[in-house]
C-alpha positions as CSV (number, residue, x, y, z in Angstrom):
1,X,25.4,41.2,-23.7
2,X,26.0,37.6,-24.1
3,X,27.3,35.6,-20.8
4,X,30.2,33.5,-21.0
5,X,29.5,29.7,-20.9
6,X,32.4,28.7,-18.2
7,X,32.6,25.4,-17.6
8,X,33.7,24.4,-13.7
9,X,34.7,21.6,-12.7
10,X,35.0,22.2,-9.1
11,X,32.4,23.6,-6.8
12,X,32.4,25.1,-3.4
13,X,28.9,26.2,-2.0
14,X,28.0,27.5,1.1
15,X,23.9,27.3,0.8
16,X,22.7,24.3,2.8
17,X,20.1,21.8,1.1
18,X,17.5,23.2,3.5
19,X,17.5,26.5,1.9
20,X,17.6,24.8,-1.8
21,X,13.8,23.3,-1.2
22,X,11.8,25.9,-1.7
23,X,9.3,27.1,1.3
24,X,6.0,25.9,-0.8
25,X,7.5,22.6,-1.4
26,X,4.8,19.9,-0.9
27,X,7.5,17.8,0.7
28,X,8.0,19.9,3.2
29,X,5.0,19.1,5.2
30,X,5.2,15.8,4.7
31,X,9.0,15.8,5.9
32,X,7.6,17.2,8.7
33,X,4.6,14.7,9.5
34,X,7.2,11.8,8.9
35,X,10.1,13.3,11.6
36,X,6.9,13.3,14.0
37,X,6.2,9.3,13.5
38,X,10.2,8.4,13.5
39,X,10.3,10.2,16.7
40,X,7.5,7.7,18.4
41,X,8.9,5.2,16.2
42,X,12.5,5.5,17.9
43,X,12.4,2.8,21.1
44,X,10.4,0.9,18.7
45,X,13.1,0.5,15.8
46,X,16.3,0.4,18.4
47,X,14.7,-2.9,19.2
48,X,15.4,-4.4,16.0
49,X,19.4,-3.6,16.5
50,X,21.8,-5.2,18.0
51,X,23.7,-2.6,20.6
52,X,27.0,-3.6,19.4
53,X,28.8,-4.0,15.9
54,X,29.3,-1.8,13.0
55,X,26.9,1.2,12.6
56,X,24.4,0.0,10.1
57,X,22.2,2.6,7.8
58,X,19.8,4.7,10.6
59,X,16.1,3.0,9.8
60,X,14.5,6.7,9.6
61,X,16.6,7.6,7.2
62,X,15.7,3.5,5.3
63,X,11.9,4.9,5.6
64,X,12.6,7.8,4.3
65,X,14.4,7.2,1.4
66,X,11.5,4.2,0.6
67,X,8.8,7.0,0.7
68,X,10.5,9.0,-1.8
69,X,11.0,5.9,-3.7
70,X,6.9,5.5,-3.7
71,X,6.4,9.3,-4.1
72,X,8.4,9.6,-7.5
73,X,7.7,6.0,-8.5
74,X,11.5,5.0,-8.7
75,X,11.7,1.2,-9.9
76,X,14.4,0.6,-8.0
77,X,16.9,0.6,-5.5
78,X,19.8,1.0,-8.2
79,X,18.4,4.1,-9.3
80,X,16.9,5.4,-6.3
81,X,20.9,5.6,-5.2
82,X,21.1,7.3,-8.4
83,X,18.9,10.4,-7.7
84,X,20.0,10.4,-4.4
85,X,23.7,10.7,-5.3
86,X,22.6,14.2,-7.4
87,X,19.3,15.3,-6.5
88,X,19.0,17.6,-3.7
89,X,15.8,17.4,-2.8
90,X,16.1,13.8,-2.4
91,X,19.4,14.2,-0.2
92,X,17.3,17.3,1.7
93,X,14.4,14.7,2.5
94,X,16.2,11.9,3.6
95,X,18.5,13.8,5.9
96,X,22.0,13.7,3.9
97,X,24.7,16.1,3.9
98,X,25.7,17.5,0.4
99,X,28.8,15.9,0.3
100,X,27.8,12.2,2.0
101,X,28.2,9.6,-0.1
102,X,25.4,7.5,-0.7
103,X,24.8,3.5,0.0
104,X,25.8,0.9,-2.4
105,X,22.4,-0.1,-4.0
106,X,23.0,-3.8,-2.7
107,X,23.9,-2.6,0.7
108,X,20.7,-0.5,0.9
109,X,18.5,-3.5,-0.4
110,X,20.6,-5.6,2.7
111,X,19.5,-2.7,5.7
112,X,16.1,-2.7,4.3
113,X,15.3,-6.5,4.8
114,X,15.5,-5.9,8.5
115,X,12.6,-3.3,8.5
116,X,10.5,-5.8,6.0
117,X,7.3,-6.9,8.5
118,X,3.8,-5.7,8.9
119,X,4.6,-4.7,12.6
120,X,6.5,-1.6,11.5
121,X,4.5,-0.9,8.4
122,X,1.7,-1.2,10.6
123,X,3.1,1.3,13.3
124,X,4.3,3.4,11.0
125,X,0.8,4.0,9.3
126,X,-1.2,4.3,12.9
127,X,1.1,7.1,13.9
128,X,-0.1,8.4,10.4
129,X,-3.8,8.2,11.3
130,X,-3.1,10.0,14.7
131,X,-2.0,13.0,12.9
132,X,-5.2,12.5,10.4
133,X,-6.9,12.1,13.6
134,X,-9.2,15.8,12.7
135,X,-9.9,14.6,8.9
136,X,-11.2,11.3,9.8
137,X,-14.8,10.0,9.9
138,X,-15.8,7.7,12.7
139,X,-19.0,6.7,11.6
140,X,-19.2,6.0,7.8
141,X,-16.4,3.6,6.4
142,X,-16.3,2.0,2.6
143,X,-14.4,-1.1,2.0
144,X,-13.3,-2.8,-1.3
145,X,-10.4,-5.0,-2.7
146,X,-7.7,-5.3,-5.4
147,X,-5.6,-7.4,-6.9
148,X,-1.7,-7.2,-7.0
149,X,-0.1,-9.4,-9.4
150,X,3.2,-11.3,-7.7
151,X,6.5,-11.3,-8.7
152,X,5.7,-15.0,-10.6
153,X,5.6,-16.0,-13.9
154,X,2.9,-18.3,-15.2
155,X,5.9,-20.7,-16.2
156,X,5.9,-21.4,-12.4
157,X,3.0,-22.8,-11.7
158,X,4.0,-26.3,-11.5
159,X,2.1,-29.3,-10.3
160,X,3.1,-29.7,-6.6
161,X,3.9,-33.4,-7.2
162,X,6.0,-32.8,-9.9
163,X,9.4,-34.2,-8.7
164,X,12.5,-31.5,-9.7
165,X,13.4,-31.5,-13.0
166,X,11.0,-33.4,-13.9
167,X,9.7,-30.9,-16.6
168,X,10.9,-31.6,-19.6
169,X,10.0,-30.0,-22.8
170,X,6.3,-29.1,-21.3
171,X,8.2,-26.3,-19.0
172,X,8.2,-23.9,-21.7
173,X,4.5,-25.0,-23.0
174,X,1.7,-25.2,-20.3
175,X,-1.1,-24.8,-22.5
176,X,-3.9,-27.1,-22.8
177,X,-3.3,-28.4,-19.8
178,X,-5.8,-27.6,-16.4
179,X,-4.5,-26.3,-13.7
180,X,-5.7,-25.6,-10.1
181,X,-4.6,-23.9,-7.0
182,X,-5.3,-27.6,-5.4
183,X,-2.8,-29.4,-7.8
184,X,-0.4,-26.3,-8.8
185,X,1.9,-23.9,-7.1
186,X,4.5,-21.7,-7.8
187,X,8.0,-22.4,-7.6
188,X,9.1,-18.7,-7.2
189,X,6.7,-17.4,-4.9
190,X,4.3,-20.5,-3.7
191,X,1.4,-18.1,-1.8
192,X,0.9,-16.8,-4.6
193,X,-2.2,-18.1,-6.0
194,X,-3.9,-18.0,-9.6
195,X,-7.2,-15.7,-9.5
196,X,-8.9,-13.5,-11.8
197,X,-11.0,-10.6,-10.0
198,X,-14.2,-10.8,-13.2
199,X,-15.5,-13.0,-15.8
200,X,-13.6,-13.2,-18.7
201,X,-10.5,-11.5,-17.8
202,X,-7.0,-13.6,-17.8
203,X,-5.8,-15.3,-14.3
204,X,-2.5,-14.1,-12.7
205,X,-0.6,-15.4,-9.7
206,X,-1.9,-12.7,-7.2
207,X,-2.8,-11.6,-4.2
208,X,-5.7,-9.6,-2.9
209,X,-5.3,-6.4,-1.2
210,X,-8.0,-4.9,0.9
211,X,-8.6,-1.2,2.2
212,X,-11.4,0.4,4.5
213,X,-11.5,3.7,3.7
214,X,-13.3,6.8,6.0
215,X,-15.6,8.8,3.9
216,X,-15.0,11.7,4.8
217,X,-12.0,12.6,3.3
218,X,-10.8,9.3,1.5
219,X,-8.3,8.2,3.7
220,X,-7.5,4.9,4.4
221,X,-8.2,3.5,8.0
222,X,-7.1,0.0,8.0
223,X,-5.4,-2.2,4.8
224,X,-4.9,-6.5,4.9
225,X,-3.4,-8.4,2.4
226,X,-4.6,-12.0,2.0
227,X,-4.3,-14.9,-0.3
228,X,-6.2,-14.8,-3.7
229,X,-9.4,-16.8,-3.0
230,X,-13.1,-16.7,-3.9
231,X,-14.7,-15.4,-0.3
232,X,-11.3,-13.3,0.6
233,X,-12.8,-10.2,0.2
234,X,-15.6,-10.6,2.3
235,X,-14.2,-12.3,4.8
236,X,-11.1,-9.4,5.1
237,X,-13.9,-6.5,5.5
238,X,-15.5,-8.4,8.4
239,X,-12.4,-8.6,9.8
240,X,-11.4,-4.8,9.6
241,X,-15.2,-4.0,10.3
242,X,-15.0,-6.1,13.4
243,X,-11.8,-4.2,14.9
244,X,-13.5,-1.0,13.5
245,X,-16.7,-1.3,15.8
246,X,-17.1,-0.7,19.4
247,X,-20.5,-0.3,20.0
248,X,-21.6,2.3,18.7
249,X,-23.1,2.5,15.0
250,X,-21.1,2.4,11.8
251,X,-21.8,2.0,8.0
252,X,-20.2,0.4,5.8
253,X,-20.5,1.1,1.8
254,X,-19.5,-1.2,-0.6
255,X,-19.6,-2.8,-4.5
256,X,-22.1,-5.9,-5.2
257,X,-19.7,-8.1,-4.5
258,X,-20.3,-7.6,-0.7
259,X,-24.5,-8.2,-1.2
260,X,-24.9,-11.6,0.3
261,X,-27.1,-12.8,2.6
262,X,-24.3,-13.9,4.7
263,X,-22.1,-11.0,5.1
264,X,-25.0,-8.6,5.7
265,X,-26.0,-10.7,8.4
266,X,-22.8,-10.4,9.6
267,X,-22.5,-6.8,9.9
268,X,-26.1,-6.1,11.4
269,X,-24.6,-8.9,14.4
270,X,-21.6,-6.4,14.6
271,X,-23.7,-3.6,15.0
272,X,-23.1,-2.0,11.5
273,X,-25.4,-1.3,8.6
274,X,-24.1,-2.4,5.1
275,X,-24.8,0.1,2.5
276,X,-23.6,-2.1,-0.4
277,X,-24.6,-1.5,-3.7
278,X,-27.5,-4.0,-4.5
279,X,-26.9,-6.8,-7.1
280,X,-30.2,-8.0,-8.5
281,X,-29.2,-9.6,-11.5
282,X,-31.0,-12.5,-11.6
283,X,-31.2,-13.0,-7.9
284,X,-32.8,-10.7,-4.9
285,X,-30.8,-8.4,-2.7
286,X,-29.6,-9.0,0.7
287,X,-30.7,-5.4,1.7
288,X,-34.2,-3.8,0.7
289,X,-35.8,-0.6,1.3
290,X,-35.4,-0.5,4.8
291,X,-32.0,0.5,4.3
292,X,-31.9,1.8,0.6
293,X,-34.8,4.7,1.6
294,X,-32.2,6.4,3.7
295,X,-30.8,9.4,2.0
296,X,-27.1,8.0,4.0
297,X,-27.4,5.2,1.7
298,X,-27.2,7.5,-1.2
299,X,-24.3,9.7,-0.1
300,X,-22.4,6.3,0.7
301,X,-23.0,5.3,-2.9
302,X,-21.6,8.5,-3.8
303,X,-18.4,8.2,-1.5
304,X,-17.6,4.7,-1.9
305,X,-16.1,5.0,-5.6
306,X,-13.0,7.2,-3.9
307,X,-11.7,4.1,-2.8
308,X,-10.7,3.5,-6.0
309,X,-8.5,6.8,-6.3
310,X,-6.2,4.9,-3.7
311,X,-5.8,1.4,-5.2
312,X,-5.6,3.4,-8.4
313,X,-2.8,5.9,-6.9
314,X,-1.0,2.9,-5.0
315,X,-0.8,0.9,-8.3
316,X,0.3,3.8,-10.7
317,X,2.2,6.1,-8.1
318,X,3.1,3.7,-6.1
319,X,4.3,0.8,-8.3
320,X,1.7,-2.4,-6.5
321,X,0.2,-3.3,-9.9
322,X,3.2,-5.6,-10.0
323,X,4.6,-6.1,-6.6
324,X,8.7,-6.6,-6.8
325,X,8.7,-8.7,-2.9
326,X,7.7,-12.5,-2.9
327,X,5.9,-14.0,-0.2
328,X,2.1,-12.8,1.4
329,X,4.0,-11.0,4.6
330,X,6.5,-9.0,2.5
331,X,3.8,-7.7,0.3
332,X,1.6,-6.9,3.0
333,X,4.0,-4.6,4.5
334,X,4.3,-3.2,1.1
335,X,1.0,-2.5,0.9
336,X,0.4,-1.3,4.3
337,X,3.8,1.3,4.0
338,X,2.0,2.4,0.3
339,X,-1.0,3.3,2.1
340,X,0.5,5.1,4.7
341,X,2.3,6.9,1.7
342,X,-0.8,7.9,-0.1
343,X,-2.5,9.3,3.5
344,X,0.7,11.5,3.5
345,X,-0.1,12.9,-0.2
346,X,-3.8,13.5,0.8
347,X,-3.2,15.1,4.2
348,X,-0.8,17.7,2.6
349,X,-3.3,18.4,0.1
350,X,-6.1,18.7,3.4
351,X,-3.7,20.8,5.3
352,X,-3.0,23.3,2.4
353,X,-6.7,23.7,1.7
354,X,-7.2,24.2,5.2
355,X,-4.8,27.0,4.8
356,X,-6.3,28.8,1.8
């Protein structure tokens, strides 16, 4: 017999969006790793308020609501009010009530600004590595770099003397002309710099992102954004490597890019032995046989290339191959809160293996 299609318009319901999401749900674990960090992040994040005025939007429920907008790749804030104004899963995750209204996209974009700085990305993703704590390799690290394209067009890279308005007709035709980070900058995001990461691909006002990365399970240990320039990379894995060691014996994998006489050096002073890939094209490596006869130098060949899975998840998932914030802080605690994000995805995944 054929059902009748009635149309309601009205709709009372008595099941509660925590019995919509179904038990399996991967967000369900996750939900329940990120209640565990707000909850240390509390004192924290009441220190960013003021304890009087008008109620603003709670922060967990701000951090929340941005990890579902990374998770499901929302581009932005318009229609991440959308989906959470019908989709119950959303609503479920970020703590709403069925019948709550949701934020004005502009006020939402407002509340947000206050939680913009590497100090809570960067607390929010150590709490995240506490609960990783039993997945995590102490002794064998990889570290590599990427770059994020700003929010800046090439049209903005003016010269820095260049008095306003000054322009003309040649703002809408730069070409032929030679331009430099030392003479150029750009008006709409000016720490932006112009970089290209090889030979013979195009430069784009960028920044570089860097991740160190435990081999064990891929997971990301420490991230850095930094100013697109020539010895950036390098000098951003020392830096993690330094605040990595403590004495006792690390390695560290990572592409030719990292084989140079000087950074090598560097990491045997810190105690750590660089198992970079060797680039002898036309030149000698800055690590032999000593170090390249050790079967851990294979297996950290081997393991270094996941890196890549979370540049290429954080770009494609998680929307960094163009980064929507100006300025080298705001993308840094975008970048930091992404890979945070991505440790989440890969620790449900551990955690349900574990379980199988």
């Amino acid at each position: 017999m054929r059902g009748a299609d009635q149309k309601q318009e009205a709709m009372f319901s008595y099941v509660s969006p925590e019995k919509r999401v179904p038990r399996e749900h991967p967000l369900r674990v996750i939900r329940g790793m990120v209640d565990t960090v707000l909850k240390e992040m509390s004192p924290r994040l009441a220190r960013l308020y003021a304890p009087v005025g008008r109620p603003s939007i709670a922060p967990e429920r701000l951090l929340r609501a941005l990890l579902l907008q990374i998770f499901y790749s929302v581009r932005s804030e318009r229609l991440l009010m959308e989906q959470l104004d019908y989709n119950l899963l959303f609503r479920w995750f970020v703590g709403m009530e069925m019948d709550e209204p949701v934020w004005d996209h502009a006020v939402f974009s407002k509340n947000r600004e206050r939680l913009l700085n590497e100090e809570i990305a960067e607390a929010f993703f150590q709490r995240v590595l506490r609960i990783a704590q039993p997945y995590l390799s102490d002794e064998h690290f990889t570290v590599d770099g990427t770059l994020i394209e700003a929010w800046a067009s090439h049209k903005s890279f003016r010269p820095k003397d260049e008095k306003p308005g000054g322009g003309g007709s040649r703002e809408a035709n730069f070409h032929g002309d030679r331009r430099s980070n030392e003479t150029h900058q750009s008006t709409t995001d000016p720490e932006a710099r112009l970089y290209k990461k090889t030979k013979g691909s195009e430069a784009k006002l960028s920044y570089l992102g860097h991740g160190l990365m435990e081999n064990r399970h891929g997971l990301l240990v420490k991230t850095r954004v930094t100013l697109a320039e020539g010895t950036a990379e390098r000098a951003a894995a020392l830096a993690m490597a330094k605040k990595m060691a403590g004495g006792k014996r690390l390695t560290l994998a990572g592409d030719k890019n990292y084989d140079t006489r000087d950074f090598v050096r560097a990491l045997r002073r810190l105690r750590v032995t660089p198992h970079v890939a060797q680039n002898t094209t036309n030149r000698s490596s800055a690590i032999d046989a000593r170090t390249t006869r050790h079967a851990g130098y294979a297996v950290s060949q081997q393991k270094r290339k996941r890196v890549e899975q979370s540049f290429g998840w954080m770009k494609m998932i998680g929307m960094l191959r163009k980064v929507k914030l100006r300025g080298r802080q705001k993308v840094g605690w975008l970048f930091t809160f992404t890979g945070a994000a991505y440790n989440l995805m890969r620790l449900q995944r551990l955690q349900a293996q574990a379980e199988t």
